[in-house]
C-alpha positions in Angstrom: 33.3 11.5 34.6 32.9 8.3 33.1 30.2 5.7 34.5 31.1 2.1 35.3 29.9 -0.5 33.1 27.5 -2.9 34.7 29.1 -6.6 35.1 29.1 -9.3 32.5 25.9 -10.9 33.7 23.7 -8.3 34.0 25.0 -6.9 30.5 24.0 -10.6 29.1 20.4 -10.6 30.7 20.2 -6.8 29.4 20.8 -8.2 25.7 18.8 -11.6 26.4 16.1 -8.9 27.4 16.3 -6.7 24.3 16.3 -9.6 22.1 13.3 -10.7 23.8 11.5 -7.6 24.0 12.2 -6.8 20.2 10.9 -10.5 18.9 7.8 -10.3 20.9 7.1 -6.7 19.2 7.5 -7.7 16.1 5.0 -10.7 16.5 2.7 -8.4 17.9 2.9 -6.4 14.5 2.9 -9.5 12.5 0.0 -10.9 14.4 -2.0 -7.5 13.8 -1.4 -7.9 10.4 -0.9 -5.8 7.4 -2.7 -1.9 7.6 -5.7 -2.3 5.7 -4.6 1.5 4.5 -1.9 2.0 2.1 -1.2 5.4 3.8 -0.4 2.9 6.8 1.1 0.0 5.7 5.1 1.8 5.2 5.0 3.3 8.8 4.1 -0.7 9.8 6.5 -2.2 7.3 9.4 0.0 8.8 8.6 -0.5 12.2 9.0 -4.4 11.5 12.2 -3.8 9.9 13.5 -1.3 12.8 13.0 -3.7 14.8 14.5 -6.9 13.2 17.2 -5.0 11.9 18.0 -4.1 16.0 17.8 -7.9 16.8 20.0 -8.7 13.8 23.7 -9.4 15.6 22.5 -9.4 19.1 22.1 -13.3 19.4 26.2 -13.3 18.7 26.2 -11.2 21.4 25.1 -14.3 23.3 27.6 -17.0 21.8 29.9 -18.3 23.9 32.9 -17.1 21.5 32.0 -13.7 21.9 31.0 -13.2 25.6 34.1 -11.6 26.6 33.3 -8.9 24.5 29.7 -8.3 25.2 30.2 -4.7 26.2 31.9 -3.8 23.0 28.8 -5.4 21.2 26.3 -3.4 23.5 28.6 -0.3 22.8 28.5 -1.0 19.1 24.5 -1.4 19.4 24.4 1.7 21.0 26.6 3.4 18.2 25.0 2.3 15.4 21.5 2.0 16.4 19.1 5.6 15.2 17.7 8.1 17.9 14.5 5.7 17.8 16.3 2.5 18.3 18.0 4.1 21.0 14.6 5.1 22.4 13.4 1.2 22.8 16.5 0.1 23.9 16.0 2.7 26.8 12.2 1.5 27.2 13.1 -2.6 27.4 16.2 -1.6 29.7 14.3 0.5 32.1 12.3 -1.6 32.2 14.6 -4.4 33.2 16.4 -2.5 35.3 19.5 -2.6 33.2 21.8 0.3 33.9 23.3 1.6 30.5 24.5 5.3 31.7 27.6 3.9 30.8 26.3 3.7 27.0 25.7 7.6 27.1 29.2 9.3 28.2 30.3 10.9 24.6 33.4 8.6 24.3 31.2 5.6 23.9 30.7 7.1 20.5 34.5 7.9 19.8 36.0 4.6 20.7 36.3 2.1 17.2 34.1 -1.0 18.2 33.5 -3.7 15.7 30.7 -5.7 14.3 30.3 -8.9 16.0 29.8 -10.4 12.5 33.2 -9.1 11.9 35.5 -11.1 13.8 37.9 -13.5 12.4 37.6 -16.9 12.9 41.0 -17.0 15.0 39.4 -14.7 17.0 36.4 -16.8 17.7 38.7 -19.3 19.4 37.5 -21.9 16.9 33.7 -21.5 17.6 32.1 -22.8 13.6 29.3 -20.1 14.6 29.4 -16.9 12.7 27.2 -14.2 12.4 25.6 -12.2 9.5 26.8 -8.6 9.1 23.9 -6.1 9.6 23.5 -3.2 12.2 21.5 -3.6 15.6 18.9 -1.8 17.6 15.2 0.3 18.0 11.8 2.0 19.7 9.2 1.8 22.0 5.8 1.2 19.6 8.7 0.8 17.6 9.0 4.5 16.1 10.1 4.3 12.8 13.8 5.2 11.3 15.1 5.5 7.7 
């Protein structure tokens, strides 16, 4: 059974809301500073970069050229992002109240979604905004991936 995908709107506020979420994290880990431990500093380091690297394309997400196509971006996300990215995206859309059971039916993962960064300009209608290339999401006290 496949699960409907929430409207446009609430799928923009779920992204604006991610974005958000993952920013504020990652000052909160900036403004605690570096470990004082070298044992702890790479578990901090790669929590930082989790969580940037999950921010990285979801402002095109947001661009006017691209809107039409936010649920392949959120799909992409969802694709690319590591069992622990996947985790905060569930925390900061839970708690929004964002409903992505859509993101977990299996052929989510089998359909061929591209990059926002990937688009041709053509296909940006124009728009003189592009995007760096780079994959999305991550985690709650931001676990860290490799």
């Amino acid at each position: 059974m496949t699960i409907a995908r929430p409207d446009q709107a609430a799928t923009e506020s779920a992204v604006a809301r991610l974005l958000s979420d993952s920013l504020l994290m990652i000052r909160f880990l900036a403004a605690q500073g570096q470990p004082t431990s070298s044992d702890e500093f790479p578990g901090w380091r790669q929590q930082v970069h989790a969580l940037a690297d999950l921010c990285h394309n979801l402002p095109a997400l947001l661009d006017p050229s691209w809107r039409d196509r936010v649920h392949d971006g959120v799909a992409y996300t969802w694709k690319m992002a590591s069992p622990g990215k996947r985790d905060w995206i569930r925390q900061c859309w839970d708690a929004a109240g964002y409903d992505y059971r859509w993101l977990l039916d299996a052929s989510v993962d089998e359909q061929p979604i591209e990059q926002p960064s990937q688009r041709t300009q053509a296909d940006k209608r124009g728009s003189e905004h592009t995007s760096d290339k780079g994959e999305h999401p991550q985690q709650q006290e931001p676990a860290t991936d490799s």
